[in-house]
PLY file of the C-alpha trace (Angstrom):
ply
format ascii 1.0
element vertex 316
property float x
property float y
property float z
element edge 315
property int vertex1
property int vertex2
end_header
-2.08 -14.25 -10.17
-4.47 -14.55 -13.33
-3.50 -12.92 -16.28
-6.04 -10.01 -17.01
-6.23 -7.72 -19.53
-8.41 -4.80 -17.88
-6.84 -2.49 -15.08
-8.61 -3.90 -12.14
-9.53 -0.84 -10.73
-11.55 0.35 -13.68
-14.52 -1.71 -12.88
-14.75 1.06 -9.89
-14.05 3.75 -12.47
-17.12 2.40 -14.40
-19.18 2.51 -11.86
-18.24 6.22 -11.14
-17.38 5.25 -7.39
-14.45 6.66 -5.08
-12.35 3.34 -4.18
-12.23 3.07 -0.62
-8.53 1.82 0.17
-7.57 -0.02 3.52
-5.65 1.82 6.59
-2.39 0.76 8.36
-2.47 -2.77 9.29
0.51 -2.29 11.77
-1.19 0.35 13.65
-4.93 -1.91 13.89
-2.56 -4.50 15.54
-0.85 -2.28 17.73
-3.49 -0.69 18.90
-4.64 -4.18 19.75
-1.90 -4.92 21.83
0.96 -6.47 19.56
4.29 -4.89 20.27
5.77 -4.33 16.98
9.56 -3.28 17.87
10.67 -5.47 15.64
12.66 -5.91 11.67
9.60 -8.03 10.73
7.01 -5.26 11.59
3.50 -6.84 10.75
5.37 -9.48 8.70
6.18 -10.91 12.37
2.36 -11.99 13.34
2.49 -13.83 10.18
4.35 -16.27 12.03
3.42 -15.56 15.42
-0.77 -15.66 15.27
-2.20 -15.47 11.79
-5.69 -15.52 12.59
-4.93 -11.78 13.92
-4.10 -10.54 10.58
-7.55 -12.17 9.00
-9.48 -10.23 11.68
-7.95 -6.91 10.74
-8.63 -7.83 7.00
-11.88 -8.77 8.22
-12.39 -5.70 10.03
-11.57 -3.68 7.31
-13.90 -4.63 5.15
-16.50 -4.48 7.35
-15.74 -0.94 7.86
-15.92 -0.10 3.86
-12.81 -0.79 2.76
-13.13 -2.18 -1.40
-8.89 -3.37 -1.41
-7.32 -4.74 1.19
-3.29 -4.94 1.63
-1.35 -7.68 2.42
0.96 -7.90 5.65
3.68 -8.55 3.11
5.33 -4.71 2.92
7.76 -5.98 5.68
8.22 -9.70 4.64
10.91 -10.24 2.60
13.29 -13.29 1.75
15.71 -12.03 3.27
14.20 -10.46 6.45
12.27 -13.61 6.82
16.03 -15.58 6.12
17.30 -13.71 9.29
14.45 -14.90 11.11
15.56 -18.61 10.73
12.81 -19.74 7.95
14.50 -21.81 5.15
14.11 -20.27 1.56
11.02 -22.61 1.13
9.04 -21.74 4.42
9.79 -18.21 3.23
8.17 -18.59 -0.44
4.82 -20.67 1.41
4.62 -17.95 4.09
4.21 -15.15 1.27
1.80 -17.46 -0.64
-0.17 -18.00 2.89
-0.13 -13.82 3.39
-1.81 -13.42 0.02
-4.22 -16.11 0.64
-5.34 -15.33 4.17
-6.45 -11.59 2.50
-8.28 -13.70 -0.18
-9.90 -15.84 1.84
-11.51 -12.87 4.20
-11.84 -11.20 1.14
-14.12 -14.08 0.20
-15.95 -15.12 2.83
-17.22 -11.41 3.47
-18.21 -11.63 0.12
-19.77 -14.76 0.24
-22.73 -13.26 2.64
-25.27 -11.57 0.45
-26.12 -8.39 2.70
-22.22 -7.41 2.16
-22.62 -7.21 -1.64
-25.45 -4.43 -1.26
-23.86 -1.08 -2.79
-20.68 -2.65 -3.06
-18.15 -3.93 -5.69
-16.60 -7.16 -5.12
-13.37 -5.82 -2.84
-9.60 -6.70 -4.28
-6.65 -7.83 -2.51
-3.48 -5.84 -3.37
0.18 -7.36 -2.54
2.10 -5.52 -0.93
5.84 -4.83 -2.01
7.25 -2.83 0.70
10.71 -0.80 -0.51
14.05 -2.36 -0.03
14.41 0.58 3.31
11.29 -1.39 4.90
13.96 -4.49 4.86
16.75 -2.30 6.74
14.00 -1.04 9.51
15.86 1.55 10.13
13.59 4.75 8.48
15.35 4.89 5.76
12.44 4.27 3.40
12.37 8.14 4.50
14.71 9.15 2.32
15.67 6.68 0.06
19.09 6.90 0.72
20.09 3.59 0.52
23.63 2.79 -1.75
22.09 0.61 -3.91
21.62 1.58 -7.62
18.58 0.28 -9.69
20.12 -2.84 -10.85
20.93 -4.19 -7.34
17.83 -2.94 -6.08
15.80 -4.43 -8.89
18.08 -8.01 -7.60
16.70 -7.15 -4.02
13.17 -7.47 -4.93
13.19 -9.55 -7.79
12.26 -13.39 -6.06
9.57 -11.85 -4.24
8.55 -9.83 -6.62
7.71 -13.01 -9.04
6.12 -14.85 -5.70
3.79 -12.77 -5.22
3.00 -12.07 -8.83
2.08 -15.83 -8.67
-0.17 -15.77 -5.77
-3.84 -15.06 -6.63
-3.84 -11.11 -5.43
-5.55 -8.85 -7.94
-2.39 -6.36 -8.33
0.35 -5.32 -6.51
0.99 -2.32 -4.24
4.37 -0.93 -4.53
4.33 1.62 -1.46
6.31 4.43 0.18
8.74 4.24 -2.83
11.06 7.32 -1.64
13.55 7.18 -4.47
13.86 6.92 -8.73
16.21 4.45 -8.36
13.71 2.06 -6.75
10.80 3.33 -8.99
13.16 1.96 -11.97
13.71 -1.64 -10.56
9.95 -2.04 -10.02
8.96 -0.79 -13.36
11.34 -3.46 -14.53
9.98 -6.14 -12.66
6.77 -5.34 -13.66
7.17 -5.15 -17.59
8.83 -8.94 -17.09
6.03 -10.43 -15.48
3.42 -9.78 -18.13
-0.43 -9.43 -17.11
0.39 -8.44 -14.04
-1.00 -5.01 -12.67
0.50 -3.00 -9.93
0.17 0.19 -8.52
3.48 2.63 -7.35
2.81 4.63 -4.75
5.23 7.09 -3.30
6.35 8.87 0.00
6.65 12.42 -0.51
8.73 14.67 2.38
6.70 17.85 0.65
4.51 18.79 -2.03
6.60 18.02 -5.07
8.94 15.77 -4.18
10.15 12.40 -3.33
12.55 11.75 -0.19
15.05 11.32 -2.40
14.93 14.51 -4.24
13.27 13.43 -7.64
10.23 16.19 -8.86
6.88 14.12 -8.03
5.89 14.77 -11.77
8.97 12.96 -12.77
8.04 9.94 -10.92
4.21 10.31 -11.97
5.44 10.39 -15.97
7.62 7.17 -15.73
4.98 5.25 -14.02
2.39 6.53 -16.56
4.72 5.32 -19.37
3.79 1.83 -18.04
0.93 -0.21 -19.49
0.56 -2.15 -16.74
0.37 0.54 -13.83
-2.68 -0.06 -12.54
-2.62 3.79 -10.83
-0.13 6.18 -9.17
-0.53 6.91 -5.89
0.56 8.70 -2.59
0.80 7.17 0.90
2.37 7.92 4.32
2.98 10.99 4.01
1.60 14.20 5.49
-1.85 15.01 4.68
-0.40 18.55 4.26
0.90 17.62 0.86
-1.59 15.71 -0.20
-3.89 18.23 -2.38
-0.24 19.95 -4.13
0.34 16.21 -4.86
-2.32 15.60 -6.39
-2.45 18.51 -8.68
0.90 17.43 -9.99
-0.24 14.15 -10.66
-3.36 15.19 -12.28
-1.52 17.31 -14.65
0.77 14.59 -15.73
-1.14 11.06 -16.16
-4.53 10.08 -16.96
-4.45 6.74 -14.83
-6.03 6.91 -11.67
-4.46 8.46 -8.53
-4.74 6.66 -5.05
-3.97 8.28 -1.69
-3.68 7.23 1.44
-1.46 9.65 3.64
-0.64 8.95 7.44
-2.86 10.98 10.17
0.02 13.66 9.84
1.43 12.59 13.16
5.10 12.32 13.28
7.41 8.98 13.73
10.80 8.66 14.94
12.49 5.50 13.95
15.08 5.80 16.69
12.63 6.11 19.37
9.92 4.08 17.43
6.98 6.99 18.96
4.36 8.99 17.28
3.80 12.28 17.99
1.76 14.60 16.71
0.69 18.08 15.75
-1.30 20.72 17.96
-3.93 21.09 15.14
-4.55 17.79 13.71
-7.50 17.12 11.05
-9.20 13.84 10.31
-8.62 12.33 6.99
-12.57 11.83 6.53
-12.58 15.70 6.75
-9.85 16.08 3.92
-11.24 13.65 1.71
-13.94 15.30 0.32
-11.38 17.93 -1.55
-8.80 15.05 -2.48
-11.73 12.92 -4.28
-12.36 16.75 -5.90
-8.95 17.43 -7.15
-9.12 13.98 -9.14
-7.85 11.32 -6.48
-9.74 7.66 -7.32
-8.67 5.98 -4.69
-8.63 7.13 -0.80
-7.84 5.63 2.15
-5.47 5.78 5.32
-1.74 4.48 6.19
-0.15 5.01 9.77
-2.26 6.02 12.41
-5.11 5.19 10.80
-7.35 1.87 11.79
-10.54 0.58 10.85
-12.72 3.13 12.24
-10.99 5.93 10.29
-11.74 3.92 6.84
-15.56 3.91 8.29
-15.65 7.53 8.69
-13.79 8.01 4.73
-16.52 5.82 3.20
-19.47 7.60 5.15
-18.20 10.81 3.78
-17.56 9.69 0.16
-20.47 7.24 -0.76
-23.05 8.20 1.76
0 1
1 2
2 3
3 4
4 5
5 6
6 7
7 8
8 9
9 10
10 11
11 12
12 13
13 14
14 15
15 16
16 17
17 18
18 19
19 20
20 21
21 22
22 23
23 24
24 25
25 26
26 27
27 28
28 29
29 30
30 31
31 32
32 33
33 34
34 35
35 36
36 37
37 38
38 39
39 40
40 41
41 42
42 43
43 44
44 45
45 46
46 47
47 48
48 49
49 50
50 51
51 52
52 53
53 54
54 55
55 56
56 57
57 58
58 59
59 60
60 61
61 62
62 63
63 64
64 65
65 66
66 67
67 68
68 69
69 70
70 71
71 72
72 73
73 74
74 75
75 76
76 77
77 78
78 79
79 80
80 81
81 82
82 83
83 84
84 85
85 86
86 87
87 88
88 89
89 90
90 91
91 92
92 93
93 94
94 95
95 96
96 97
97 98
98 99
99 100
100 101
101 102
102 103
103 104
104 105
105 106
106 107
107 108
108 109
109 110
110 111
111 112
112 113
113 114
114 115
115 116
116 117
117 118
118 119
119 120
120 121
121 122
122 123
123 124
124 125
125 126
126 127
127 128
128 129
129 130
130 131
131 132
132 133
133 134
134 135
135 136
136 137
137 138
138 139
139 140
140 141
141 142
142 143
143 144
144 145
145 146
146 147
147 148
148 149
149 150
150 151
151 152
152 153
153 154
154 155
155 156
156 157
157 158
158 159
159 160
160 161
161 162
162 163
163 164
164 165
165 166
166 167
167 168
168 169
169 170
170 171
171 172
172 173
173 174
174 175
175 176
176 177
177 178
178 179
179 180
180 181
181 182
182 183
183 184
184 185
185 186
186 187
187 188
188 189
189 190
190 191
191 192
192 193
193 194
194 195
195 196
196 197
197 198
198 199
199 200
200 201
201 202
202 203
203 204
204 205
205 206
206 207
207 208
208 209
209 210
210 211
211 212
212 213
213 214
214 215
215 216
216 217
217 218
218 219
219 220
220 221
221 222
222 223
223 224
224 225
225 226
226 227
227 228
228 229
229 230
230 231
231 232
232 233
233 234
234 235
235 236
236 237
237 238
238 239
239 240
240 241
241 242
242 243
243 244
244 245
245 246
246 247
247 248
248 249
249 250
250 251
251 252
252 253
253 254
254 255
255 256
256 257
257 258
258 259
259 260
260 261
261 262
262 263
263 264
264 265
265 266
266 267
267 268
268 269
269 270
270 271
271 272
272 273
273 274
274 275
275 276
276 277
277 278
278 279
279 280
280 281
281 282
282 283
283 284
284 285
285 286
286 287
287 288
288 289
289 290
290 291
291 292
292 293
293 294
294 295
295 296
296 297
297 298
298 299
299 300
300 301
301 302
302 303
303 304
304 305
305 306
306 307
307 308
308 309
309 310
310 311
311 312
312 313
313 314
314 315
């Protein structure tokens, strides 16, 4: 990664515009027929047809999206270890996530009618939390048995790979727990220059999984030069506006959302289901960009066409 100085987001800040965020990768590929019942989750087309990954990029862009995440929330050394890949194919097939998003990144830039109205997009890393690894939900309530120091070992080699692989900043996501919150923060104040953003998953309107107040979480992350912006994803849309408010009151950096469709997953029986009354993020978005969210876009449940309908309402 280059070594910046200025908070890439801000350049969208400047410009006064809403940052249009990406939706669930996952989800675009299952609803394109990849069966996903597996440890590696997205991380497992990596290996098994990369060009599918660079079409959902694509695809997302096309549809308005200005940052697009890398199918790297699931890929981790030692998930990818279990797999059979050798600590080196491991470390390339990282590098190769991060540069697939770049290179869609660029070549939709590279056509001129995609730059009208637009900001050149960013590609974010994603660093999925250590309960992503287990597979087993647990990323739901960050119950895991592993204190900050041995979760700051878990993520550390990856961590410093994809630091070192071209993205604009990093995406810590669905961070359920302090303890994980910590390690991150550590990582990131020993890889200087590097700009991340922590996003959490909240199982209400003030809280973590884990317990911790939301506000506590939002003031150690704004403590953090480097924090690129704070952030809430998959999680209810439900809790999204009390979220907000709290994080508003307790940071000035910018605050990114980009909740599930509200449905429901069980991680036994790996199924949605969902709500009688169910309302469309594009709906909600409108009041989240009012109570002081920068960033919006979608997580489960929510493809391409969903990030279309967010950017129509928000930048018309």
């Amino acid at each position: 990664m280059d070594k910046i100085t200025e908070n890439p987001l801000q350049r969208f800040q400047d410009a006064g515009k809403v940052i249009i965020l990406d939706g669930g990768l996952a989800t675009t590929l299952e609803d394109r027929g990849w069966h996903l019942d597996d440890k590696l989750w997205s991380a497992r087309v990596l290996l098994d047809d990369p060009t599918a990954i660079a079409q959902v990029h694509r695809d997302f862009l096309e549809t308005g999206a200005d940052v697009i995440t890398t199918a790297t929330y699931q890929a981790t050394l030692e998930g990818l270890g279990d797999r059979g890949l050798d600590p080196v194919q491991a470390r390339s097939l990282l590098e190769r996530a991060v540069a697939m998003a770049r290179a869609a990144r660029d070549d939709f830039w590279s056509l001129a009618g995609n730059r009208t109205g637009r900001l050149r997009p960013l590609v974010a890393a994603s660093v999925g939390p250590y309960g992503a690894y287990l597979a087993d939900g647990s990323e739901y309530s960050g119950q895991y048995g592993r204190d900050q120091e041995q979760l700051r070992a878990f993520h550390r080699e990856r961590w410093d790979i994809l630091a070192g692989a071209g993205a604009d900043l990093l995406a810590c996501e669905t961070l359920p727990s302090l303890a994980e919150t910590r390690a991150l923060l550590d990582l990131l104040e020993s890889t200087p220059g590097t700009w991340a953003w922590f996003s959490f998953s909240c199982g209400n309107g003030s809280h973590l999984w884990d317990g911790t107040p939301f506000a506590q979480a939002v003031a150690l992350c704004d403590a953090a030069e480097t924090v690129a912006a704070i952030g809430i994803n998959c999680t209810d849309p439900a809790f999204i506006g009390p979220l907000l408010e709290i994080g508003r009151a307790n940071t000035d950096k910018p605050l990114i959302v980009y909740p599930n469709s509200g449905e429901t997953y069980d991680p036994v029986a790996k199924s949605w289901s969902a709500p009688d009354s169910l309302r469309s993020l594009a709906e909600l978005a409108p009041r989240w960009r009012d109570l002081g969210a920068a960033g919006i876009g979608g997580c489960c449940r929510c493809g391409p066409q969903v990030i279309r309908e967010i950017r129509r309402d928000l930048l018309p």
